[in-house]
NULOPA-627259 format. One record per residue: x negated, z, y of N, C-alpha, C in turn; residue in one letter. Coordinates in steps of 0.05 Angstrom, whole numbers, padded with zeros to 5 digits, always signed. Layout:
residues N
XZYXZYXZYA ...
END
This chain:
residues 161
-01513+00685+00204-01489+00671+00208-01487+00647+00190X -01507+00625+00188-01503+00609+00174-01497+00617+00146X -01514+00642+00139-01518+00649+00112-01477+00657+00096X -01473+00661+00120-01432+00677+00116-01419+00644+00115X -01434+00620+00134-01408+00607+00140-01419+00592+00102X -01441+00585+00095-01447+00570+00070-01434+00593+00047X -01437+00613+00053-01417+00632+00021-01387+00623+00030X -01382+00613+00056-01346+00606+00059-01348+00584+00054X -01355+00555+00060-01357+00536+00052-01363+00527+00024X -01381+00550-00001-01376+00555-00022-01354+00553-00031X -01338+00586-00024-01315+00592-00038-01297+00584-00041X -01299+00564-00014-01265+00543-00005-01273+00515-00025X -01297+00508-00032-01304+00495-00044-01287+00503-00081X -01304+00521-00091-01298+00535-00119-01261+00535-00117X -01242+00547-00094-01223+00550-00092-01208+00514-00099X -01222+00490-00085-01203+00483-00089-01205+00469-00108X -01233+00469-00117-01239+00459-00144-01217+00465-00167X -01214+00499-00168-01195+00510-00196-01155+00496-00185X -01157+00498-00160-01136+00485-00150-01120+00462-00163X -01148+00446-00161-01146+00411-00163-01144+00412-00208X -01165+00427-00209-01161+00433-00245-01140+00440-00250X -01119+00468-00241-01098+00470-00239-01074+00450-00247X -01074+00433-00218-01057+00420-00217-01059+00391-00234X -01083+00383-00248-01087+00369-00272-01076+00383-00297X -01081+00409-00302-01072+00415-00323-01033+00417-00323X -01029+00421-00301-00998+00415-00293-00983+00390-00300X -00998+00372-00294-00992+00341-00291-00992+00330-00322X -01017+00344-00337-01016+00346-00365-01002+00353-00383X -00987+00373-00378-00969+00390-00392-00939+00376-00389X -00935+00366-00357-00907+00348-00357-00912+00323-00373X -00933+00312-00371-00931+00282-00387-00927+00280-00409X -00947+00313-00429-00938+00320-00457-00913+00313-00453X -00896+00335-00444-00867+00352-00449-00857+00311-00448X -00855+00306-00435-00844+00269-00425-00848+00253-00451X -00870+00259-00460-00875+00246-00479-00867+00249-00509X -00863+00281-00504-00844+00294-00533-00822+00287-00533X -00813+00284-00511-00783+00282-00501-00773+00257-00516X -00784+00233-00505-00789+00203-00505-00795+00196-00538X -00807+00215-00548-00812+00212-00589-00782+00221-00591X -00781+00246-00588-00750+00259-00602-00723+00250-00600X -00728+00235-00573-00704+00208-00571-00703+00190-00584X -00732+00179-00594-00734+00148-00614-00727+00151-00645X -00739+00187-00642-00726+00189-00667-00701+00202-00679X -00686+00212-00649-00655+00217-00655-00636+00185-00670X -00659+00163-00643-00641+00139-00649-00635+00130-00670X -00674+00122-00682-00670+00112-00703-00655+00126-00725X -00657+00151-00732-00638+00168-00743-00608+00151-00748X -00598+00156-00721-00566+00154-00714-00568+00120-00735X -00585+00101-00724-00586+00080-00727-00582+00070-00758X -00600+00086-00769-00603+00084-00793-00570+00107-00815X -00567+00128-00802-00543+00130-00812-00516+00126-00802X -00520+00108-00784-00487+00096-00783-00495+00070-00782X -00512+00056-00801-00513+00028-00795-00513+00019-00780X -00525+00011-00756-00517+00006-00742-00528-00025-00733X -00521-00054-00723-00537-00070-00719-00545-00068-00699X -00566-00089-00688-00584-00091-00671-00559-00086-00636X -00543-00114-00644-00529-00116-00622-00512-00086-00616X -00500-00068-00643-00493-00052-00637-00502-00031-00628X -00529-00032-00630-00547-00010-00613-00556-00010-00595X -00554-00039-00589-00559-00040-00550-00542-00038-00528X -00518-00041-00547-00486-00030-00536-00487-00003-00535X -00490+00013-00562-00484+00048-00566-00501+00060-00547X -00521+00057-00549-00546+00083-00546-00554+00081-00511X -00536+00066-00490-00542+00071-00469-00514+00089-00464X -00489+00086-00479-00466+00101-00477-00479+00133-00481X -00487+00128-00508-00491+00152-00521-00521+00167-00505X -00530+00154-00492-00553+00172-00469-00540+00188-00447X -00513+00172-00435-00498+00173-00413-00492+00193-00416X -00469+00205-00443-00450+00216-00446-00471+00241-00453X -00497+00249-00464-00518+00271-00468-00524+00273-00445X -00531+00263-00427-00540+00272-00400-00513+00291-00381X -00495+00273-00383-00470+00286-00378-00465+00316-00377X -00471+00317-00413-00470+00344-00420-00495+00361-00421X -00515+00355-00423-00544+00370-00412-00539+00384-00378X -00525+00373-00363-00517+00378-00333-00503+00400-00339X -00484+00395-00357-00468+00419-00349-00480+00442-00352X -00487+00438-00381-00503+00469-00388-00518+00475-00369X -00536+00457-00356-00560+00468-00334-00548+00478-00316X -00519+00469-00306-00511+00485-00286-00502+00505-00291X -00502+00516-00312-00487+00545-00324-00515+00555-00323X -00536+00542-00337-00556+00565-00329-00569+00568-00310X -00578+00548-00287-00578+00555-00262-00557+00574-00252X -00535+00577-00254-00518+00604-00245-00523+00624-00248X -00533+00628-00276-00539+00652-00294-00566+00657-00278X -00585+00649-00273-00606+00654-00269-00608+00663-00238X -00591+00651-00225-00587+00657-00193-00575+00691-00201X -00558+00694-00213-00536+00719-00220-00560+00739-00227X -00579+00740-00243-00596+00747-00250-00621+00766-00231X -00625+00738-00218-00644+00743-00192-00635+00761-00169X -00616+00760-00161-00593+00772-00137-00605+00804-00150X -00602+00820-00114-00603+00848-00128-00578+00861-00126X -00559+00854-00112-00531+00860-00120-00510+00837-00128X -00502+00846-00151-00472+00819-00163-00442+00834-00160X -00429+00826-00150-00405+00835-00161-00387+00827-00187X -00371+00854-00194-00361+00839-00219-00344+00816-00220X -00325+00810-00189-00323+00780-00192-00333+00758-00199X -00367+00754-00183-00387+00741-00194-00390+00741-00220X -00396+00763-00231-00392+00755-00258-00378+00747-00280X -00353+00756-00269-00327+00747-00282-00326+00711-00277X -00332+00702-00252-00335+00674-00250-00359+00658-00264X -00378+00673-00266-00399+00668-00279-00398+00662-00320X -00382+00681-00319-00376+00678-00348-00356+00658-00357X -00331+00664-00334-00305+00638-00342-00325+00613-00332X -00346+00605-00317-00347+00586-00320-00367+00579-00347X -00380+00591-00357-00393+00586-00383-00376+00588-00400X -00364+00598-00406-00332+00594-00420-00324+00557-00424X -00319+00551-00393-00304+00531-00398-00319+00507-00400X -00355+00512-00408-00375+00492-00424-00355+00475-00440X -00350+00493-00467-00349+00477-00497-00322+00447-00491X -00304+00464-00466-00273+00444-00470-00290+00427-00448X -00298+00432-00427-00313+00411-00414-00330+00384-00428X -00343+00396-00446-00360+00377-00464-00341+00357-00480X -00320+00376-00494-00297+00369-00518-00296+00339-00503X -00277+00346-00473-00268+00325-00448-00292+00302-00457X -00312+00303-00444-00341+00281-00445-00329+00273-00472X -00333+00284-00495-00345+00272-00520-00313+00252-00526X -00293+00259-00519-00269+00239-00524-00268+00214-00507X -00274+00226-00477-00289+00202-00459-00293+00174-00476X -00317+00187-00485-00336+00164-00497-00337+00152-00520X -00325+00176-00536-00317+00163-00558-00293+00138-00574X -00274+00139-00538-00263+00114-00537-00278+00097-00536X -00294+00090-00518-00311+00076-00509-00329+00070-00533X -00343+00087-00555-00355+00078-00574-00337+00061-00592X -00312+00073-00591-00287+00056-00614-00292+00027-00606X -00292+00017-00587-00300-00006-00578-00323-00025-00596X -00347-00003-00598-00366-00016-00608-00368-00012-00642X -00365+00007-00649-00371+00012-00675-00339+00010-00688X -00346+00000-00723-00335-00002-00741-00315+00023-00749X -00296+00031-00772-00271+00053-00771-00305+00071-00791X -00305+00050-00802-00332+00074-00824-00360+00089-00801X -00369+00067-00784-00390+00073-00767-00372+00101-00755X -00355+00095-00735-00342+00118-00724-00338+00139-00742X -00332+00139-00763-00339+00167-00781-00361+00176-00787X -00376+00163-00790-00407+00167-00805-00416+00182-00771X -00406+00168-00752-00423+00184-00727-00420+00224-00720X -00396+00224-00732-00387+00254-00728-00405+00271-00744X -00421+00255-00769-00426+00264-00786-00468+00272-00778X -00467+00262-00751-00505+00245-00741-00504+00272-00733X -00504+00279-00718-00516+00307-00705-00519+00333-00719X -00499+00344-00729-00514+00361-00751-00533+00360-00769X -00527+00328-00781-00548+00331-00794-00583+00317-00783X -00575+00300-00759-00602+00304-00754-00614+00330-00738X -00604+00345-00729-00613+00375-00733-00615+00387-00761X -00603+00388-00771-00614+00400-00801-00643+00393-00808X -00642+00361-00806-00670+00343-00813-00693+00355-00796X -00683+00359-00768-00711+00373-00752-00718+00399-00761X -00701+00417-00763-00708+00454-00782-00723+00438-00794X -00719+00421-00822-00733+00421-00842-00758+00415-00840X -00762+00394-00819-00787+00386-00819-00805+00402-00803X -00791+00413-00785-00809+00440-00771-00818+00454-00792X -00793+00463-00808-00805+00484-00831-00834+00480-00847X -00826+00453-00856-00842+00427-00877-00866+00436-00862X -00869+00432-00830-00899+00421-00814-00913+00457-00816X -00901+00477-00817-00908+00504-00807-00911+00509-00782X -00890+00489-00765-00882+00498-00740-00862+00516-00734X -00843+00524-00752-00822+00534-00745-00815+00559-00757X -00846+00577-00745-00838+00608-00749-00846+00618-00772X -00827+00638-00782-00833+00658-00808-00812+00635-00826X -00836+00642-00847-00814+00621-00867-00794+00641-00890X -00778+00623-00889-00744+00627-00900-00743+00641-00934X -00737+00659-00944-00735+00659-00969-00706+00673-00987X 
END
């Protein structure tokens, strides 16, 4: 008897050991992801910062607008794909459901359009007639800049020829 209850008191042992490692390696992986997150923002900023000139004062004005109005729109999408993914999971959909499912992913891009005029009053406020142009101009190309440098690092896949 003792010999069964010490192999259980073992195993519950070993069990919650991998548990407890588990849930470190969990905790690890969010702080990465937090922490990539938290670079790729500093360096959207400085980006933006550096191509629309921007001064000091005008970046302590912009870049809590311009967080606001990305979060905004990060929601939406998530709620389109949380839909999708519920739609997904279900073992019966109807084609209503999906017809709702789709018009509402549909009506993402004019939803966003809405946000991005929002705020872009609101940036008119802060930035210059040239800054306000030069900003239309930030996001493509600091995505362009990230391909490249993915490319550049040999992070980003089969390379291009």
């Amino acid at each position: 008897m003792k010999k069964y209850i010490s192999i259980l008191i073992f195993t519950l042992c070993i069990a919650a050991t991998g548990s407890a490692v588990a849930q470190d390696a969990k905790q690890d992986r969010q702080k990465a992801r937090k922490e990539q997150w938290e670079k790729f923002r500093q360096d959207k900023q400085a980006f933006y910062t550096k191509t629309m000139e921007l001064t000091q004062e005008q970046a302590e004005k912009f870049f809590p607008l311009f967080d606001e109005m990305e979060k905004k729109k990060f929601e939406l999408v998530r709620e389109v794909h949380k839909e999708a993914r519920n739609l997904m999971k279900a073992e019966s959909v109807t084609d209503e459901q999906y017809k709702a499912a789709a018009d509402h992913a549909a009506s993402i891009a004019e939803k966003e359009v809405a946000i991005e005029k929002e705020y872009y009053a609101r940036f008119c406020e802060i930035l210059t007639p040239r800054q306000q142009f030069l900003y239309h101009r930030c996001e493509p190309q600091f995505q362009k800049d990230m391909v490249n440098k993915k490319h550049k690092s040999g992070k980003g896949g089969k390379e291009c020829k």
